[in-house]
matplotlib code that plots the C-alpha trace (Angstrom):
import matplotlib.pyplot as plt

x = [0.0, 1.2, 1.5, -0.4, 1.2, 5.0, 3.0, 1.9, 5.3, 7.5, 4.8, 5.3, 8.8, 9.1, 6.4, 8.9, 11.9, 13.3, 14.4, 17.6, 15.0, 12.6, 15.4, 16.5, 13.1, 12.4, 15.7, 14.8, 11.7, 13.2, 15.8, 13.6, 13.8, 10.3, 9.2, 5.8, 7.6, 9.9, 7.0, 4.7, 7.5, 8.9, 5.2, 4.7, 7.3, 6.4, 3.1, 4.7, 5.0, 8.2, 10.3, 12.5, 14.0, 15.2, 17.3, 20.6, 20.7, 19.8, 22.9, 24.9, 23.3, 24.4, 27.8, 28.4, 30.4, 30.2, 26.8, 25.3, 21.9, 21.7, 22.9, 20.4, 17.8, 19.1, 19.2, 15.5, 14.0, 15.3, 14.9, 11.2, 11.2, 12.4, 9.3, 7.4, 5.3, 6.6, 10.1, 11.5, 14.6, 15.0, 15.6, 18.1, 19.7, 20.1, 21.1, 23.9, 25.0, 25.2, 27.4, 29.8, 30.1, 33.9, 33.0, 32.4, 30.3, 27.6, 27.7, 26.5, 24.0, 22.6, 22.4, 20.6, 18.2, 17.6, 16.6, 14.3, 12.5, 10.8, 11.1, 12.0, 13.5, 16.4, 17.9, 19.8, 22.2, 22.5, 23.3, 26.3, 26.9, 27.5, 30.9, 32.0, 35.8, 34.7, 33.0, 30.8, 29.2, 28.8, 27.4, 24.5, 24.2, 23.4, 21.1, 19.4, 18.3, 17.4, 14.9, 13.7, 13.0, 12.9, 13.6, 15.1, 18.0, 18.6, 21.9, 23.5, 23.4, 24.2, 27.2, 28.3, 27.6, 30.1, 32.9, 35.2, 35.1, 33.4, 32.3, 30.5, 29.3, 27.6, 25.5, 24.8, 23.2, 20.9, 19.7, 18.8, 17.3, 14.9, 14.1, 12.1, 13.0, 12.8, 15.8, 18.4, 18.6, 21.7, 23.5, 22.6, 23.3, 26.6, 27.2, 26.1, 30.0, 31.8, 32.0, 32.2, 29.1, 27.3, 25.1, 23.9, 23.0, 21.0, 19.2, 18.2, 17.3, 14.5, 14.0, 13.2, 10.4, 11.7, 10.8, 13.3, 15.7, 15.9, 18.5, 20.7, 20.8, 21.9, 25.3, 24.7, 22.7, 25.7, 28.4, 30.8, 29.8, 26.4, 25.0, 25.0, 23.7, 20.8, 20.3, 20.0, 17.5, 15.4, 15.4, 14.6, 11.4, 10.2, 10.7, 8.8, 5.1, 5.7, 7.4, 6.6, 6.7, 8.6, 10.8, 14.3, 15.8, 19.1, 17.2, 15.4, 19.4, 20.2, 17.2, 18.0, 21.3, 19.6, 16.9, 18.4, 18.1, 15.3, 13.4, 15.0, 13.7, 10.1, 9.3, 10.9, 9.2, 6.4, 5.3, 6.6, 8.8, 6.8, 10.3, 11.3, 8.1, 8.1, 11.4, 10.8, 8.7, 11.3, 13.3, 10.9, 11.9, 9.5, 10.5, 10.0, 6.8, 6.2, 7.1, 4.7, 1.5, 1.8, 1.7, -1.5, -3.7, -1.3, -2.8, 0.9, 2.6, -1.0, -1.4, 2.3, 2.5, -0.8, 0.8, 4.5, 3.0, 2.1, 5.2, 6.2, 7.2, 3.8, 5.0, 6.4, 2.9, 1.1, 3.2, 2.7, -0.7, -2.8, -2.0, -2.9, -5.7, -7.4, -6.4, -7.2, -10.2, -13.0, -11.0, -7.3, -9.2, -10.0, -7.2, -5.1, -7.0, -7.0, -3.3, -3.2, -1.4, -3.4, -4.4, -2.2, -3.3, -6.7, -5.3, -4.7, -8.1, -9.7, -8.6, -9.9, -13.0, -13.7, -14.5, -17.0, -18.9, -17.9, -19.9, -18.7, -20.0, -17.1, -14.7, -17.1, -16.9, -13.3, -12.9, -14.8, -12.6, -9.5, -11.4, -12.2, -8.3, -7.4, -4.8, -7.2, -5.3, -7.0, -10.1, -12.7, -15.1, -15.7, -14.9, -17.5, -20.2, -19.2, -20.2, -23.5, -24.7, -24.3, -26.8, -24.4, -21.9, -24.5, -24.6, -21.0, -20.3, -23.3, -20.6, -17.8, -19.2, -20.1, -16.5, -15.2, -14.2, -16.7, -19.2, -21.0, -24.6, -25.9, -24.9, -26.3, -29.5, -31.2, -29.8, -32.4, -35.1, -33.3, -34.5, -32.0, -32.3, -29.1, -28.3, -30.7, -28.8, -25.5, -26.6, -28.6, -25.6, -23.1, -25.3, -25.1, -22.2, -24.2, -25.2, -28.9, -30.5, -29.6, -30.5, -32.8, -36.2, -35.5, -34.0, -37.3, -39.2, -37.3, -37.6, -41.7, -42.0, -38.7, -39.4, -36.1, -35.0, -31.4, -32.4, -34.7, -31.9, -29.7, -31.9, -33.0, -29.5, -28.9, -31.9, -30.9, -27.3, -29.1, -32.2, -32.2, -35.6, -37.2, -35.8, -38.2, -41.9, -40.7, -38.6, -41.7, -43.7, -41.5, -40.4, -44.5, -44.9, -45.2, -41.7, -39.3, -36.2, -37.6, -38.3, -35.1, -33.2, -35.6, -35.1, -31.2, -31.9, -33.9, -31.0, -28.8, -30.8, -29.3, -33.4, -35.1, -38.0, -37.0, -37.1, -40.9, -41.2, -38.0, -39.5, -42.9, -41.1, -39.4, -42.8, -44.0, -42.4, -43.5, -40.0, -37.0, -34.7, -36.7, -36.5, -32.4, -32.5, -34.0, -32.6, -28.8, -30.7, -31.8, -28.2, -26.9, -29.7, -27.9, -31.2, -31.4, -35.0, -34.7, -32.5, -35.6, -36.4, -33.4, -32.5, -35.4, -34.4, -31.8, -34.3, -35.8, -36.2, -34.7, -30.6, -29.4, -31.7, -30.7, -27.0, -27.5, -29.5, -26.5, -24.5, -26.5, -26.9, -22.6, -24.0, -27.6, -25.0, -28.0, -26.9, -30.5, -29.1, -26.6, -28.7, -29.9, -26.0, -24.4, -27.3, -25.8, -22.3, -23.5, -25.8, -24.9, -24.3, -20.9, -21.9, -24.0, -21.4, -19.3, -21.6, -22.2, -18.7, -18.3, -21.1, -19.8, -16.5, -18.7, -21.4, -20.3, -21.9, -19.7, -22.3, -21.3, -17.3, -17.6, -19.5, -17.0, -13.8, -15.4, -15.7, -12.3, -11.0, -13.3, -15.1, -14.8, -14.3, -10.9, -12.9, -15.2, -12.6, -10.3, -13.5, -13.9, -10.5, -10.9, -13.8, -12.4, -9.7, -12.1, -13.9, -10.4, -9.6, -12.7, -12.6]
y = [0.0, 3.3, 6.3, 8.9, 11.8, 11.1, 10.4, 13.6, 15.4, 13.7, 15.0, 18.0, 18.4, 16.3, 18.9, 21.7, 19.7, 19.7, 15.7, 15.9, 16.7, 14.2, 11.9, 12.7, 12.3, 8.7, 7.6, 8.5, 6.6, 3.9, 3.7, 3.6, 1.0, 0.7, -1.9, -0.4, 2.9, 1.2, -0.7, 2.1, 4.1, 1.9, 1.3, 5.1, 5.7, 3.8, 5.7, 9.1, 11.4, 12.5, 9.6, 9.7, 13.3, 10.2, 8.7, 10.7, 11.5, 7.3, 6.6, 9.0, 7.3, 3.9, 5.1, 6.0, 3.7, 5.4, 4.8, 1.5, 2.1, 4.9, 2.6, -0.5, 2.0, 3.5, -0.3, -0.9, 2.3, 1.8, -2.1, -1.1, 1.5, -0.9, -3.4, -4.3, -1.4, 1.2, 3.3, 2.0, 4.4, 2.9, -0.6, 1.2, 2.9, -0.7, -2.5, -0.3, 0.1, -3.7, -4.0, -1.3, 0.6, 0.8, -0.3, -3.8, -2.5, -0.5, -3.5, -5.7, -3.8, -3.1, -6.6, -7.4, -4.4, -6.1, -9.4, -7.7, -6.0, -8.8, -7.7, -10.7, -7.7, -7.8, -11.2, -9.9, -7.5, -10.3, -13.0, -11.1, -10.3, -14.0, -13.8, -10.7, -10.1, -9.7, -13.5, -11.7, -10.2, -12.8, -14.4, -12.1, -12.2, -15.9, -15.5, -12.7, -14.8, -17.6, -14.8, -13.9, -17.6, -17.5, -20.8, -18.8, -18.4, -22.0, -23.0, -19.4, -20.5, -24.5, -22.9, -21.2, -24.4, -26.3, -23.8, -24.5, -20.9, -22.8, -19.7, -18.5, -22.5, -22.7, -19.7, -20.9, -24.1, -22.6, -20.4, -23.5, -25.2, -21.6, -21.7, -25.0, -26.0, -29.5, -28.6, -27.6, -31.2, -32.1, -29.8, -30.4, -33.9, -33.2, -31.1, -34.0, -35.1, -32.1, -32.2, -28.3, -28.6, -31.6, -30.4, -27.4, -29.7, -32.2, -29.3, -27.6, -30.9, -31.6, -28.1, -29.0, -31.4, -33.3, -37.4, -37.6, -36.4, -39.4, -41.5, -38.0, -38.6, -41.8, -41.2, -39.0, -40.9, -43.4, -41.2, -41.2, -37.8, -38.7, -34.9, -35.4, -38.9, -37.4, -34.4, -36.6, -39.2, -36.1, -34.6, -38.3, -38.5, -35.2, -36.6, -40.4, -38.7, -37.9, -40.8, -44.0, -47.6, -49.4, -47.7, -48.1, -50.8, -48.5, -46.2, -49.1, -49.7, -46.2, -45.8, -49.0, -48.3, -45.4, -46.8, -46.2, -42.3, -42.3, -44.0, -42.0, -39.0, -39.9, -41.0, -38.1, -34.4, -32.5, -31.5, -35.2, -35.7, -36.6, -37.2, -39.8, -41.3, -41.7, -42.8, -45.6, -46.8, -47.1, -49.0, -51.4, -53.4, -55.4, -53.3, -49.9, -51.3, -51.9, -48.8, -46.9, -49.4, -48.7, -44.5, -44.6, -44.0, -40.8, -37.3, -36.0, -39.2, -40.9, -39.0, -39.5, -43.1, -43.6, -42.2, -44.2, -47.7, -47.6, -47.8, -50.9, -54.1, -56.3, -59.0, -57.1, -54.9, -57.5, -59.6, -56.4, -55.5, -58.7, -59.2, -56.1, -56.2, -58.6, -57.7, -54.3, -51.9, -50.5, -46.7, -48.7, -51.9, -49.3, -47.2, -50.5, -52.0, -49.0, -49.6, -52.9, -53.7, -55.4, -59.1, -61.7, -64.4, -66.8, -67.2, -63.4, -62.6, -64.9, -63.4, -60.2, -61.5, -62.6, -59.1, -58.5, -59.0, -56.4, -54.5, -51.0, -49.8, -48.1, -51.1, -53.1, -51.0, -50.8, -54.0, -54.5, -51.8, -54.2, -57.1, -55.0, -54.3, -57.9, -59.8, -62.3, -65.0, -64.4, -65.6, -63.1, -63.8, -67.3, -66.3, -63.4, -66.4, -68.6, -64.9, -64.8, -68.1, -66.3, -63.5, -62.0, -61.4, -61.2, -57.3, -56.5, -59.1, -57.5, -54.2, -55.9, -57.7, -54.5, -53.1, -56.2, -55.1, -56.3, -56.0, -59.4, -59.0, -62.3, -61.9, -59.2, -59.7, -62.0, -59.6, -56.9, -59.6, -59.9, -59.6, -56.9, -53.3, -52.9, -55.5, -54.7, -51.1, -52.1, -54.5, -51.7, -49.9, -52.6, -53.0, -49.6, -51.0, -54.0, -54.1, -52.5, -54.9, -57.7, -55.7, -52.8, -55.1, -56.4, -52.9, -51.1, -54.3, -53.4, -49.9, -50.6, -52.1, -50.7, -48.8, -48.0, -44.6, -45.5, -48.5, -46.2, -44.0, -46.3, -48.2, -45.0, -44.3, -48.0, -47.7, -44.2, -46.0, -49.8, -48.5, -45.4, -44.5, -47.4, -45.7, -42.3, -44.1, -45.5, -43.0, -40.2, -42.0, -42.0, -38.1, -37.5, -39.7, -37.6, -38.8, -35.8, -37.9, -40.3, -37.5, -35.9, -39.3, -39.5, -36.7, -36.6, -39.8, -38.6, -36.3, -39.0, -41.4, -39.3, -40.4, -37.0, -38.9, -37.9, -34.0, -33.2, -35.0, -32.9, -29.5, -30.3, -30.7, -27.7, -25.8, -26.8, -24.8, -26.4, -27.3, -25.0, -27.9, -30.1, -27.2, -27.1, -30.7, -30.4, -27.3, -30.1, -32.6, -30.4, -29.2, -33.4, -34.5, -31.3, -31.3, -27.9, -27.7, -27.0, -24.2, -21.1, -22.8, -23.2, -19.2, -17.8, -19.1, -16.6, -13.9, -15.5, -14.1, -17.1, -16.9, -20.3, -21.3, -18.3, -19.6, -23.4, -22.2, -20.5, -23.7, -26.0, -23.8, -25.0, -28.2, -27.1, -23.8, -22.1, -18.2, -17.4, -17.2, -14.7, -11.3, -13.3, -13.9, -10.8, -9.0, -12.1, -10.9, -7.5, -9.4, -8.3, -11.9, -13.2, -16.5, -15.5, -13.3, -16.6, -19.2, -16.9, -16.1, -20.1, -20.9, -17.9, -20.0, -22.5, -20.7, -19.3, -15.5, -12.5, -9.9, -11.2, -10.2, -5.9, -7.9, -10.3, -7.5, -4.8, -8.2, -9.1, -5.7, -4.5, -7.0, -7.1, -10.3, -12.1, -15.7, -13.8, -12.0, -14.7, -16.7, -13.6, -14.1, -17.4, -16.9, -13.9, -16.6, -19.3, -16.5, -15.2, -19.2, -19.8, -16.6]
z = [0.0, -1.2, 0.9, -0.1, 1.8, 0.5, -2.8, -3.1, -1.7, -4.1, -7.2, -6.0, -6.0, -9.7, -10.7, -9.8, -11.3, -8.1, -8.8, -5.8, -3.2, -4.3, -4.9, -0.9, 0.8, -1.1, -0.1, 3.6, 3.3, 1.6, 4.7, 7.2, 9.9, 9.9, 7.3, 6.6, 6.1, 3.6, 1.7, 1.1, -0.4, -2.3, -3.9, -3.9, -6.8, -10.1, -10.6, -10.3, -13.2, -13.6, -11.8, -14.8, -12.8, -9.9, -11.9, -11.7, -8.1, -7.3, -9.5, -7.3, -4.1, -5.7, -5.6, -2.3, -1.0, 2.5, 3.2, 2.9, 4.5, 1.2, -1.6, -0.7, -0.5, -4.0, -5.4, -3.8, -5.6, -8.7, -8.9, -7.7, -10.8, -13.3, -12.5, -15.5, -16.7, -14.9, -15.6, -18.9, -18.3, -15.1, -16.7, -19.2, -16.2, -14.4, -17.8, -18.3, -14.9, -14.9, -18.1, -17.8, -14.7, -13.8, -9.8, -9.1, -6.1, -8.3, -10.7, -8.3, -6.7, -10.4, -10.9, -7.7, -8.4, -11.8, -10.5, -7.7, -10.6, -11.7, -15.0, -17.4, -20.2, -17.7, -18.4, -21.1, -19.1, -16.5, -18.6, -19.8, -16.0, -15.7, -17.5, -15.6, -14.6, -10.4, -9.5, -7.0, -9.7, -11.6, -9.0, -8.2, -11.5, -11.0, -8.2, -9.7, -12.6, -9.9, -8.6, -12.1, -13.1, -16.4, -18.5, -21.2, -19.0, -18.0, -20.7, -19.3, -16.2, -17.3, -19.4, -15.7, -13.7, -15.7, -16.2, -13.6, -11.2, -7.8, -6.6, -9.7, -10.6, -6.5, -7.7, -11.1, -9.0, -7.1, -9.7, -11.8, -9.1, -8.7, -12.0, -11.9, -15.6, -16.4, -19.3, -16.2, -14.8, -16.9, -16.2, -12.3, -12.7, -14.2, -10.6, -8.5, -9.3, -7.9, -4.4, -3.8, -5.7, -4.7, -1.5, -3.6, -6.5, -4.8, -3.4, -6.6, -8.0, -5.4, -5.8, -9.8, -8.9, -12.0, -11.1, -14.0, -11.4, -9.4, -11.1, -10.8, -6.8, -6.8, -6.5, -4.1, -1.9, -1.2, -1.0, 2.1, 3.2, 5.5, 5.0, 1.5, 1.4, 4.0, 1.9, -1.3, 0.3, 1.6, -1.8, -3.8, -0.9, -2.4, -5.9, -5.6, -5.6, -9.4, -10.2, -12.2, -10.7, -9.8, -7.2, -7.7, -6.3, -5.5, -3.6, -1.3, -0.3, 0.3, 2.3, 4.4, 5.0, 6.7, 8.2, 12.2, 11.8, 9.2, 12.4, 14.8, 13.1, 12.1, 15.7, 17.4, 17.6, 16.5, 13.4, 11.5, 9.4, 6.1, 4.2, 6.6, 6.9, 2.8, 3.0, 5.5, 3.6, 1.2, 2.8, 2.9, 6.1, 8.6, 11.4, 9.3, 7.9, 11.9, 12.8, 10.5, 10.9, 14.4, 13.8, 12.4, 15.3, 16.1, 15.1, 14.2, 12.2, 11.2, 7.6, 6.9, 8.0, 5.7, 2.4, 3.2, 4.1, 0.3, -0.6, 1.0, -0.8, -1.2, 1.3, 4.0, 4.2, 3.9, 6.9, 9.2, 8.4, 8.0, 12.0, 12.9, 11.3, 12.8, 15.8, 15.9, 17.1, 14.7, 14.3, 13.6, 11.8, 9.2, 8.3, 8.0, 5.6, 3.7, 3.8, 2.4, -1.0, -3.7, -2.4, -4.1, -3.1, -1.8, 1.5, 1.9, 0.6, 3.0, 6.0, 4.6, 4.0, 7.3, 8.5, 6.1, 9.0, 11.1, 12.9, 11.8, 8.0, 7.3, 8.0, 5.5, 3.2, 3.3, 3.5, 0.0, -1.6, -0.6, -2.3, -5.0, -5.4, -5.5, -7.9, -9.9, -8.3, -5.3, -6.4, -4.6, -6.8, -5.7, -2.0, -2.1, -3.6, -0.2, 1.5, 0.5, 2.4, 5.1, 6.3, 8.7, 5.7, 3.0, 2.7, 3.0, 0.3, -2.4, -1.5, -2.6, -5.5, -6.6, -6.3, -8.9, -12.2, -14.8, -12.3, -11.2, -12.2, -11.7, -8.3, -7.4, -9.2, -6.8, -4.1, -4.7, -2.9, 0.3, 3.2, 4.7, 2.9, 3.7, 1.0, -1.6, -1.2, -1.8, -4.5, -6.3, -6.0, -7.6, -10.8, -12.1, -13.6, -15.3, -19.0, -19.7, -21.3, -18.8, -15.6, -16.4, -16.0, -12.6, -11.6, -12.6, -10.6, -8.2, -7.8, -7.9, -4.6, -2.7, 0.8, 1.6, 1.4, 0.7, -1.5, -3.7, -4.4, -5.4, -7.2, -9.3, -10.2, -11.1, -13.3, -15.0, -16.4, -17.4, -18.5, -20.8, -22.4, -20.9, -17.4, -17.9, -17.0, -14.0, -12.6, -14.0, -12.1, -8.6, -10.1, -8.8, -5.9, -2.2, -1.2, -0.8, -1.4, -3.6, -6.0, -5.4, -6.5, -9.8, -11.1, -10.7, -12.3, -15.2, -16.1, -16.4, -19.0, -21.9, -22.9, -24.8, -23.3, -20.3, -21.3, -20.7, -17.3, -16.3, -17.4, -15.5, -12.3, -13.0, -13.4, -10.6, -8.3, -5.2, -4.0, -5.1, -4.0, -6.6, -9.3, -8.9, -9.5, -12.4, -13.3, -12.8, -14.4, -17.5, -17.9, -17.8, -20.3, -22.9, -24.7, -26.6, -26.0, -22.6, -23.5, -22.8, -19.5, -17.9, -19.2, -17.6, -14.3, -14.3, -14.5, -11.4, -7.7, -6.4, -5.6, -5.7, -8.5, -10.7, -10.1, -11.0, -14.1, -15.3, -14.5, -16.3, -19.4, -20.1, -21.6, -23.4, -24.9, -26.5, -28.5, -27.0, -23.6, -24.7, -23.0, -20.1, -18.8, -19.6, -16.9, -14.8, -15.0, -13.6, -10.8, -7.2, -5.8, -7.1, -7.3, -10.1, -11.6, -11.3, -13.0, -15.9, -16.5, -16.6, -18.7, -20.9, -21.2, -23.5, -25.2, -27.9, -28.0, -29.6, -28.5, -24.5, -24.9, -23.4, -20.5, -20.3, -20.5, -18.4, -15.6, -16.1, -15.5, -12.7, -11.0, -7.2, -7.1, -8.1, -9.4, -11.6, -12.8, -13.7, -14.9, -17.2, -18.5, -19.4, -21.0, -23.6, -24.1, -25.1, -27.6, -29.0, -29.6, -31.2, -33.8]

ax = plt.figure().add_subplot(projection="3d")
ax.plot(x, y, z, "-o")
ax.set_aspect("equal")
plt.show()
């Protein structure tokens, strides 16, 4: 925030073309101890008229070798006056300064005002400040372009990494690794082998983020210096998330040579150490596997154990976890399942089974998403069949079965006449991946004589995905029953048929307004079904008194894109609520409608609201794509 007091003092001075003085009072400012003093002076100067009249008396300030407190403040205006799109001259001032100044002092402080300018135009002058005669120079140079981080400058600085001077080549490093370019990682890799070099070049290759980087730490991560090896482990834990299976095999070694102070450190203090955690798991060893089962119950190391026990070697997880499973409480029973690698075997899957049973829904229901992970080898197919003898695992087996890839309909059929409506639920639920034809008749049966709340909804859903145009009678019929949530679930349903049957039940729901939590579901389902002749009724929702309705209208007008809409968003985009404003600029993204783009500029530029007005921006974007 600018200040509007010095503001106005420095105008008038540059006014009078009294450019020392003005020069003199935003040094002062610029000096201050006080950091809020500092900051809204330094924002004060690149919207005055005039600044150019600064220029020589900051250069003279830069100079002064007897005052330090003046020449930072000197570099700080001018690097703020050479930020893009404000002092052109004080760029020039900077780029020459830089380049050819006789003092080594001014030339580094014009480099480091260059790179605190932001201002990519001043990679040139400090690209040539890489090969300066003083290797301080070069070296802010270096870190200047770090702080620009712009790829252009990546071989530069790769040219500078590899040329020998230690002192410019340690700068050059860390620059690359700022820079985030996946092009800088061979020359990075090259520095790995210099051992003046080596720390800062792990560093800036976790820095990267590259998962190509990984092989590049190898060498690192068993060398004899045990900061480096630590520091090139760390960086390799930050790497893995990005990186494709399998893990190395080199870096399980490092990490279990390691595996003492990798323990040492995930176990001790507060917040935890994610890195070690990943890399314990790693390492891959019963005892780390051990130690990280046994952290999930803890608030601090649970989330990090979680994510690392995924990373363990099939038959050591499955050695730790399969006993603690069953031996576990409900809250613990849980997350270790969640844990659990896919199931490789019958024997494994059997134990797994077992608790299908459990009391706690969530644990079933975990508990079918590890079946539903299984190897085919495991065979949980047949074992889930066995399942279904018995009541007391009846419903968490329909769960699973509806988990199994390629779906097992002729299970589940029969399973919508059980007894339990907890099983005709998840059974309703499984067979919404079935084929139509095979299904949709004993869904909509189904569906006819269901009481169940939950089972309904399911079964409505089931029916909108098996039974397309054949779906709209039944689920019309339950759309204009007197259950609230039964009609909810059809008409989400109806949307979802891709039937145009479906279109007229959809808009007489929408008329009926009797229920605005109905209308928005029709409103949602209008926008799935993308029938064009909904287009009118879902626009003159926006037009309507109610808020939320108004904003879902605009939503579901992305997929039904009709020009006729045009007028009816662009009022949207000056609405007062900014979820509105938000919707149409979104829906504007899609719909292709010339006569919307002042709307859509005078938004991006003005709007109060920074979604709406990057929404805005999208959308011109989209327009200027499309011609």
């Amino acid at each position: 925030m600018s200040d509007p007091a010095l503001a106005e003092e420095l105008a008038g001075l540059l006014e009078a073309g009294r450019g020392g003085e003005a020069a003199a009072r935003a040094l002062a400012g610029a000096a201050d101890e006080r950091t809020w003093v500092r900051d809204r002076a330094l924002a004060a100067l690149p919207r005055l008229r005039h600044a150019r009249l600064l220029l020589p008396a900051l250069e003279a300030a830069l100079r002064d070798g007897g005052d330090a407190g003046r020449r930072n403040a000197a570099r700080s205006i001018l690097a703020a006056l050479a930020a893009p799109g404000a002092l052109a001259g004080a760029l020039r001032a900077l780029d020459r300064l830089v380049r050819h100044d006789a003092d080594p002092d001014v030339r580094l402080l014009a480099a480091s005002a260059l790179g605190e300018s932001a201002n990519p135009a001043a990679r040139g002058g400090l690209e040539a400040a890489l090969g300066d005669a003083d290797a301080n120079v070069a070296a802010a140079a270096a870190d200047a372009l770090g702080s620009l981080r712009d790829p252009r400058s990546v071989e530069a600085l790769a040219a500078v990494a590899g040329g020998g001077d230690p002192w410019r080549a340690l700068a050059a490093v860390f620059a690359l690794g700022r820079i985030g370019a996946a092009r800088a990682l061979p020359a990075l890799a090259a520095a790995t082998a210099d051992p003046l070099l080596a720390g800062a070049a792990v560093e800036a290759i976790g820095e990267l983020g590259e998962p190509a980087g990984l092989d590049a730490l190898r060498g690192p991560a068993f060398a004899d210096d045990a900061e480096l090896r630590r520091a090139a482990l760390a960086a390799a834990a930050g790497l893995l998330p990005g990186a494709p299976p399998p893990l190395p095999e080199w870096l399980r070694e490092a990490a279990r040579a390691d595996a003492d102070a990798l323990a040492a450190r995930f176990s001790g203090g507060a917040p935890a150490d994610e890195r070690a955690a990943v890399l314990l798991g790693v390492a891959g060893t019963e005892e780390a596997a051990a130690l990280l089962a046994d952290a999930l119950g803890d608030s601090e190391r649970g989330p990090a154990a979680a994510g690392a026990l995924g990373l363990l070697p099939s038959d050591v997880a499955l050695a730790v976890l399969l006993p603690r499973i069953e031996a576990a409480d409900a809250g613990a029973r849980e997350e270790l399942l969640a844990a659990l690698p896919p199931l490789p075997d019958r024997a494994a899957a059997a134990r797994v089974a077992a608790l299908l049973d459990d009391a706690d829904p969530e644990v079933r229901a975990t508990v079918a998403e590890a079946l539903g992970r299984a190897a085919p080898a495991a065979e949980v197919r047949a074992l889930l069949g066995e399942a279904l003898a018995e009541p007391g695992r009846r419903a968490g087996a329909a769960l699973a079965l509806g988990r199994l890839p390629g779906g097992a309909c002729q299970l589940l059929v029969p399973l919508l006449n059980d007894p339990s409506a907890e099983t005709r639920h998840a059974a309703a639920e499984g067979i919404a991946r079935c084929p139509g034809d095979a299904v949709a008749a004993a869904v909509a049966a189904a569906l006819a004589r269901e009481t169940d709340p939950a089972a309904i909804r399911a079964l409505a859903a089931a029916l909108a995905v098996t039974g397309g145009a054949a779906a709209v009678a039944p689920l019309a019929l339950l759309a204009r029953g007197t259950d609230a949530g039964a009609r909810f679930a059809a008409v989400r349903a109806l949307g979802r048929t891709g039937a145009a049957e479906a279109l007229e039940v959809l808009l007489q729901v929408l008329g009926s307004g009797d229920d605005p939590g109905l209308e928005a579901a029709a409103l949602h389902a209008l926008g799935e079904l993308g029938d064009p002749r909904a287009a009118e009724a879902v626009a003159a929702r926006i037009d309507g008194d109610h808020r939320d309705l108004r904003r879902v209208a605009a939503i579901a007008l992305r997929k039904i894109a009709p020009a006729g809409a045009e007028e009816r968003l662009v009022r949207a985009l000056a609405d007062a609520d900014w979820r509105l404003r938000l919707a149409a600029a979104r829906t504007l993204e899609r719909v292709h409608a010339p006569g919307a783009e002042p709307a859509l500029r005078a938004a991006a530029e003005h709007d109060a609201d920074p979604l709406v007005r990057r929404a805005a921006v999208r959308a011109l974007a989209a327009h200027t794509a499309a011609g």
